[in-house]
C-alpha positions as CSV (number, residue, x, y, z in Angstrom):
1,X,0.0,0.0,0.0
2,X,1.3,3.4,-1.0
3,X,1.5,6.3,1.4
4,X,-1.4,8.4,0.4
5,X,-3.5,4.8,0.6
6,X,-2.5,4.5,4.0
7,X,-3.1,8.3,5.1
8,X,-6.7,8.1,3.5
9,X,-7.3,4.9,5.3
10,X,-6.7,6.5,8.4
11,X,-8.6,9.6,7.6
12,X,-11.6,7.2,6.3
13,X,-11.2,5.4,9.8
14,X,-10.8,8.6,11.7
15,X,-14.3,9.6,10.3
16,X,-16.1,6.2,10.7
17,X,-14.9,6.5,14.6
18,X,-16.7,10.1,14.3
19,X,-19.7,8.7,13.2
20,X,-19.8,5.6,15.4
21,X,-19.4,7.8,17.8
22,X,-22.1,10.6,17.4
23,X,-19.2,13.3,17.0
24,X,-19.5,15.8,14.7
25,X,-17.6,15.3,11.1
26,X,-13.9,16.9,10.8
27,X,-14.5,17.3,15.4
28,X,-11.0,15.5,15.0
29,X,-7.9,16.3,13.3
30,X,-5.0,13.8,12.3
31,X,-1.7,14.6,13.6
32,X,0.6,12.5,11.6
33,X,3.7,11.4,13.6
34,X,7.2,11.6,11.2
35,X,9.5,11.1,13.9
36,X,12.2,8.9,12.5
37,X,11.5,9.6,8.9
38,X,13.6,12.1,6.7
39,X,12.5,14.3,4.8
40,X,11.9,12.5,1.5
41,X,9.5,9.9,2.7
42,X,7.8,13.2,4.5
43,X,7.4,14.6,1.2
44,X,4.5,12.3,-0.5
45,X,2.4,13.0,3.2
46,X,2.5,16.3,2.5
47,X,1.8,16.1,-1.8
48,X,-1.0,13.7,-0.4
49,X,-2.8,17.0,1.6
50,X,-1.6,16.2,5.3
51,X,-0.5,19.6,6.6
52,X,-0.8,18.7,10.9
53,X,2.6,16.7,11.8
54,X,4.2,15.4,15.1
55,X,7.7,15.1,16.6
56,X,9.2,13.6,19.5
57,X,12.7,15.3,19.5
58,X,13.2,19.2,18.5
59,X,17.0,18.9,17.7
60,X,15.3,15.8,14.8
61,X,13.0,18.5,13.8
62,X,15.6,21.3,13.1
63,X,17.2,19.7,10.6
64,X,14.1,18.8,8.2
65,X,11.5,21.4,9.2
66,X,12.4,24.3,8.6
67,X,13.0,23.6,4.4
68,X,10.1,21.8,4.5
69,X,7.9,24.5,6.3
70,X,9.4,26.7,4.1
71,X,8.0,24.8,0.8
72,X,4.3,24.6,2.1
73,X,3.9,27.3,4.3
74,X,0.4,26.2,5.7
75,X,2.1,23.2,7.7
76,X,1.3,23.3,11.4
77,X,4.3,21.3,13.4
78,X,3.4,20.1,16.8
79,X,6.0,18.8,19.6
80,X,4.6,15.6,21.1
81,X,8.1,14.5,22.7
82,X,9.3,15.5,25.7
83,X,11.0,19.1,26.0
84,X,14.3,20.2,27.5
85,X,14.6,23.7,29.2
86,X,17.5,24.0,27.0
87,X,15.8,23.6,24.1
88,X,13.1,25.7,24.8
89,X,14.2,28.7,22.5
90,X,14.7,26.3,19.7
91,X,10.8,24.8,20.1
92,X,9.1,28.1,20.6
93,X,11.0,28.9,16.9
94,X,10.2,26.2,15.5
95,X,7.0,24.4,16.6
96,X,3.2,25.7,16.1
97,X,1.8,23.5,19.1
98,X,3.8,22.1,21.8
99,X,2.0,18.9,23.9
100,X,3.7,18.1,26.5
101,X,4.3,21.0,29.0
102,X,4.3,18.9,32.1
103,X,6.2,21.1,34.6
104,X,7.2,24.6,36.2
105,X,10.9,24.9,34.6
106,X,9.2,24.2,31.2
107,X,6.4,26.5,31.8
108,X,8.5,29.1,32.7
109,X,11.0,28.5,30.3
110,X,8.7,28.9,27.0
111,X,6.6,31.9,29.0
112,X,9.8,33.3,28.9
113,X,11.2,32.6,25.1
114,X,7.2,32.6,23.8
115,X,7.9,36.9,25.3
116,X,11.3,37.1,24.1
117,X,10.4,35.6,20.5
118,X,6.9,37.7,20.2
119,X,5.4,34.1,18.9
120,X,2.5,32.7,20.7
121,X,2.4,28.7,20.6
122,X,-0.6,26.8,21.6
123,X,0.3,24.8,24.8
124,X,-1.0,21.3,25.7
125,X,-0.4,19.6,29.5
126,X,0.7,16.2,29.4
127,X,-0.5,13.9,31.9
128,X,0.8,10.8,33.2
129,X,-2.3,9.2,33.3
130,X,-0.9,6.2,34.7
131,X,1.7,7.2,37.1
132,X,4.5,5.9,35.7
133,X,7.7,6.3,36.6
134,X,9.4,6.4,33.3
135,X,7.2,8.7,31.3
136,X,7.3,12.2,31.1
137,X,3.7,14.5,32.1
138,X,1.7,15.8,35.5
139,X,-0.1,13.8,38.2
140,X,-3.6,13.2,37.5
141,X,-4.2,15.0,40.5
142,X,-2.0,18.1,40.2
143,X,-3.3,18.9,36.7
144,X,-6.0,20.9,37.7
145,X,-3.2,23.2,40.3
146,X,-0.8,23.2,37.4
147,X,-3.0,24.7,34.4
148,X,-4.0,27.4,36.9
149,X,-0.6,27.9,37.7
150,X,0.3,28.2,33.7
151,X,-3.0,30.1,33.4
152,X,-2.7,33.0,36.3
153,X,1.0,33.1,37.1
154,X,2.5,32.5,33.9
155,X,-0.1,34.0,31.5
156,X,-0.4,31.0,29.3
157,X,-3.0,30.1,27.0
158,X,-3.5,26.6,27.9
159,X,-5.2,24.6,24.5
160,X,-6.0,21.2,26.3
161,X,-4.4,18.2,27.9
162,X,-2.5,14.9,26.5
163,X,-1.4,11.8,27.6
164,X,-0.1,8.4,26.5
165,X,-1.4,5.6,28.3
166,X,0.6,2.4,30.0
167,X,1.1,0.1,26.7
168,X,0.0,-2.8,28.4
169,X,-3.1,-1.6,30.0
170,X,-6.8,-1.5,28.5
171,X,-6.5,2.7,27.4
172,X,-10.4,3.6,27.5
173,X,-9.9,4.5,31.3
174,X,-7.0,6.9,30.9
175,X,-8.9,8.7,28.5
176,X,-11.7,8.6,30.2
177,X,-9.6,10.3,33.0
178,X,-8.2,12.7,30.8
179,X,-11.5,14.2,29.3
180,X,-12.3,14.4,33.0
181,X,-9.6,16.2,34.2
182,X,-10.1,18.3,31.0
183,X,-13.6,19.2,31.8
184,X,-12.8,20.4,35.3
185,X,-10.1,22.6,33.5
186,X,-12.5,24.0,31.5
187,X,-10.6,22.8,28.5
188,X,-12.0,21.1,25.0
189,X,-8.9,19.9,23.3
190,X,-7.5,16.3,24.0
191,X,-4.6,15.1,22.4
192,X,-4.8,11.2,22.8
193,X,-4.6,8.0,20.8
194,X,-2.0,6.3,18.5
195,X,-1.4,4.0,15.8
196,X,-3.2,0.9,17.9
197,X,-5.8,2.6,20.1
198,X,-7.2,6.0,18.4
199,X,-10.4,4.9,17.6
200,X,-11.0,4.2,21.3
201,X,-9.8,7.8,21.8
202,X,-12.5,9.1,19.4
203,X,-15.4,8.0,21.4
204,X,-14.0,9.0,24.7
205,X,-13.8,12.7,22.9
206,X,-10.3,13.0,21.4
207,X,-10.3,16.1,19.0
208,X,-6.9,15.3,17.8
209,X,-4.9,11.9,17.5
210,X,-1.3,11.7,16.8
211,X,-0.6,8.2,14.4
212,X,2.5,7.2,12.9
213,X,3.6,4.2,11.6
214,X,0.0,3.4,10.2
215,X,0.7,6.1,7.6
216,X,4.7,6.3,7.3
217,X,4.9,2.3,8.2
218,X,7.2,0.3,10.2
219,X,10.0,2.4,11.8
């Protein structure tokens, strides 16, 4: 199957998950993950009409982006990967949407470059929906504290929340949790479901779903 066959089939399954579940058409948008692929297999995603795309590391990002941003202006790059202090001023240049603001240093840090750089990006709070150890995002129970604290000391404009839940778990009830802890933030974006699982994530209310290797293939 040919790249622009796999990117419809998505898109065709995104919509049937719509419909199945009583969500409006086009309520969710396809972020399509090109971590790990250069820039010449990103190329026919973009020819194909995808313009919303993902990345897990911004030093990766730098050296493809920026040409290909240049080429099709309309592209909107989002950072779904976890985010260095250091790297802040490079992400706030470069990304539109950044997903995974899970603590004060970070918030602080991109308040502080998003000021510097005079370029607003849309901000997402990861959440480690199942506490583990390993993975990057807030408590479930300090999300709530920490959006205010983005919101009212910081001045950020908080779009919504993301997580990623335990691989080996059922997922339904981490999103379930997170459109929960997005509804007592007052927020209506959720960023949530893969490759394997974002159907699920479409009828617990995802409005965006970050997939990867069912478009681009096997990594």
């Amino acid at each position: 199957m040919e790249v622009e066959e796999r990117l419809n089939d998505v898109l065709s399954r995104i919509r049937k998950s719509e419909k199945s579940a009583n969500r409006s058409e086009n309520a969710v948008s396809l972020v399509a993950v090109s971590k790990t692929f250069d820039a010449d297999s990103i190329g026919p995603v973009i020819d194909a009409g995808q313009r919303v795309f993902g990345e897990n590391r911004v030093q990766e990002a730098q050296s493809k982006w920026p040409a290909l941003k240049g080429r099709t202006p309309d592209i909107e790059l989002h950072l779904i990967g976890p985010l260095q202090s250091n790297k802040a001023a490079d992400a706030v240049a470069l990304f539109d949407v950044i997903e995974t603001v899970d603590r004060e240093k970070i918030a602080r840090a991109l308040a502080a470059e998003m000021k510097r750089q005079e370029r607003e990006i849309r901000l997402y709070v990861q959440v480690n929906t199942g506490l583990e150890p390993q993975k990057a995002g807030i408590a479930p129970e300090d999300t709530g504290a920490f959006v205010t604290f983005c919101r009212e000391e910081l001045g950020l404009d908080i779009e919504g929340l993301m997580c990623i839940p335990p691989l080996d778990e059922n997922p339904g009830p981490h999103f379930a949790l997170l459109a929960k802890l997005a509804c007592q933030c007052g927020l209506s974006r959720l960023s949530m479901g893969m490759s394997g699982d974002f159907e699920t994530a479409i009828a617990f209310g995802a409005t965006s779903v970050r997939v990867g290797s069912a478009i681009f293939g096997a990594r």
